[in-house]
C-alpha positions in Angstrom: -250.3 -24.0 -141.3 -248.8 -20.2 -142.0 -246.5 -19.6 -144.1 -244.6 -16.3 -144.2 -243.1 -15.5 -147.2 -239.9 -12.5 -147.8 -239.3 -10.1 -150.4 -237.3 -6.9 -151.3 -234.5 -7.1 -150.1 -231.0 -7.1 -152.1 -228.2 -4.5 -152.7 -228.2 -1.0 -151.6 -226.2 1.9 -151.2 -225.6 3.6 -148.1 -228.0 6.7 -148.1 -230.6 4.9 -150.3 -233.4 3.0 -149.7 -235.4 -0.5 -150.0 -238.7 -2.0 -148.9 -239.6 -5.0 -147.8 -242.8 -7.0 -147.8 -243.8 -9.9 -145.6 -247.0 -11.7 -146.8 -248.9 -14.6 -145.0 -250.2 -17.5 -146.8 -251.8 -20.7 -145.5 -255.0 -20.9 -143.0 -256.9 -17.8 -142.3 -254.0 -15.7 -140.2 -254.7 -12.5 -138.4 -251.6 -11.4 -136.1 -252.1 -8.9 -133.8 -247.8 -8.6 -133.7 -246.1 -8.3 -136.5 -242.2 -7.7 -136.1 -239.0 -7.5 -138.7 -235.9 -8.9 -136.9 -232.0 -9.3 -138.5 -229.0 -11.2 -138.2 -225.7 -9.7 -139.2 -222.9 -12.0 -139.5 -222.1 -13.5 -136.4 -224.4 -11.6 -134.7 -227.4 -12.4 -132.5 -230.9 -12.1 -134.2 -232.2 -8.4 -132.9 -235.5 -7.0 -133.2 -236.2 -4.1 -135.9 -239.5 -2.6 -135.9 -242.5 -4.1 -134.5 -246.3 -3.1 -135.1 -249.8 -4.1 -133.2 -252.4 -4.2 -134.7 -252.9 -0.5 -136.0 -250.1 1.5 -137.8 -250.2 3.6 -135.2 -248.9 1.6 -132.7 -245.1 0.6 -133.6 -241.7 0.0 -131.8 -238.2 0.9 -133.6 -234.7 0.0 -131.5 -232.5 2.9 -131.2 -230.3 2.6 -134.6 -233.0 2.4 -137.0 -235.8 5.2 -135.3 -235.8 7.7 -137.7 -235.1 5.6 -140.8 -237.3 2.7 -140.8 -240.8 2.5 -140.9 -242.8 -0.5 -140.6 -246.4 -0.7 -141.8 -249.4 -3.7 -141.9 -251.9 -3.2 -144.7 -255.4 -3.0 -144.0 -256.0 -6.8 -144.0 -253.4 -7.3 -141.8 -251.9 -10.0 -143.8 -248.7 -8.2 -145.0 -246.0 -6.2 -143.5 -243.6 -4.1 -144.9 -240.7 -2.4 -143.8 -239.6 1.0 -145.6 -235.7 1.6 -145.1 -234.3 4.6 -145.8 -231.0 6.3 -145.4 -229.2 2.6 -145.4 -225.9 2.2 -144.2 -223.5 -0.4 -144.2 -224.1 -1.6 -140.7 -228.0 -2.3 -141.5 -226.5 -5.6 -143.8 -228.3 -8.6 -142.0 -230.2 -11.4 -142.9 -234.2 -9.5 -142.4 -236.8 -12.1 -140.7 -240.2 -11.2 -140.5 -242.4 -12.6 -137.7 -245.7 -12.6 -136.8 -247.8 -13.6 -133.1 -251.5 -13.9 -133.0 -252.1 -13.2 -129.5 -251.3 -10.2 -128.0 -248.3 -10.0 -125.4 -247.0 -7.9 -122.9 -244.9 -5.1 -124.4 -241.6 -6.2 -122.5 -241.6 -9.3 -124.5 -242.1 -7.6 -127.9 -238.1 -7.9 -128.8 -237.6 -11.3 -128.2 -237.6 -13.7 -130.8 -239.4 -16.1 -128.8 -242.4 -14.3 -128.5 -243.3 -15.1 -132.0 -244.5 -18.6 -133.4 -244.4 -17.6 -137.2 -240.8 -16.5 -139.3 -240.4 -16.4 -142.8 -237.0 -17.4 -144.2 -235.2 -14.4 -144.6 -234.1 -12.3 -147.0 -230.4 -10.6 -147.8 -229.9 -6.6 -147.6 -226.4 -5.7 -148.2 -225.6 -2.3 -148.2 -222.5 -0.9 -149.9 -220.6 2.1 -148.7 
């Protein structure tokens, strides 16, 4: 069994910053996605930032590109997400996710592409 596990997030203020590490624990777990997805309130869940397998080798939607960064360390067992220039509209519930097998690109965004989820954790940004 994985487990992912959440942490970072909390209160900022627009124009500032936070990070946010995912970490795996469980059974040996190499993904070759990793993704960060969010839920505002009374939103759908929408993908963030996505990397495969190398750094180098990353997906941002529109709103974020620019701001975000997402990054796997170099035993692909944790993934962060470096968010700068916050504004109010990034407050969501964050996700982190994970897939072992490699997919099509096309399917990258959707939430059911990946068997793994952490909990979630809180960013609230103030204006």
């Amino acid at each position: 069994q994985v487990v992912l596990q959440e942490s970072g997030g909390g209160l900022g203020q627009a124009g500032g910053s936070l990070t946010l590490s995912c970490t795996s624990s469980g059974r040996t777990f190499t993904p070759y996605h990793w993704a960060w997805f969010r839920q505002g309130p009374g939103k759908e869940r929408e993908s963030v930032a996505i990397v495969s397998w190398s750094n180098s080798n990353t997906d941002y939607r529109n709103s974020v590109k620019g701001r975000f960064t997402i990054s796997r360390d170099s035993a692909k067992t944790t993934v962060y997400l470096q968010m700068n220039s916050l504004k109010p509209e990034d407050t969501a519930v964050y996700y982190c996710a994970a897939r072992e097998g490699r997919i099509v690109v096309s399917a990258l965004h959707a939430p059911s592409s990946y068997e793994n989820w952490g909990q979630g954790t809180q960013v609230t940004v103030s204006s």
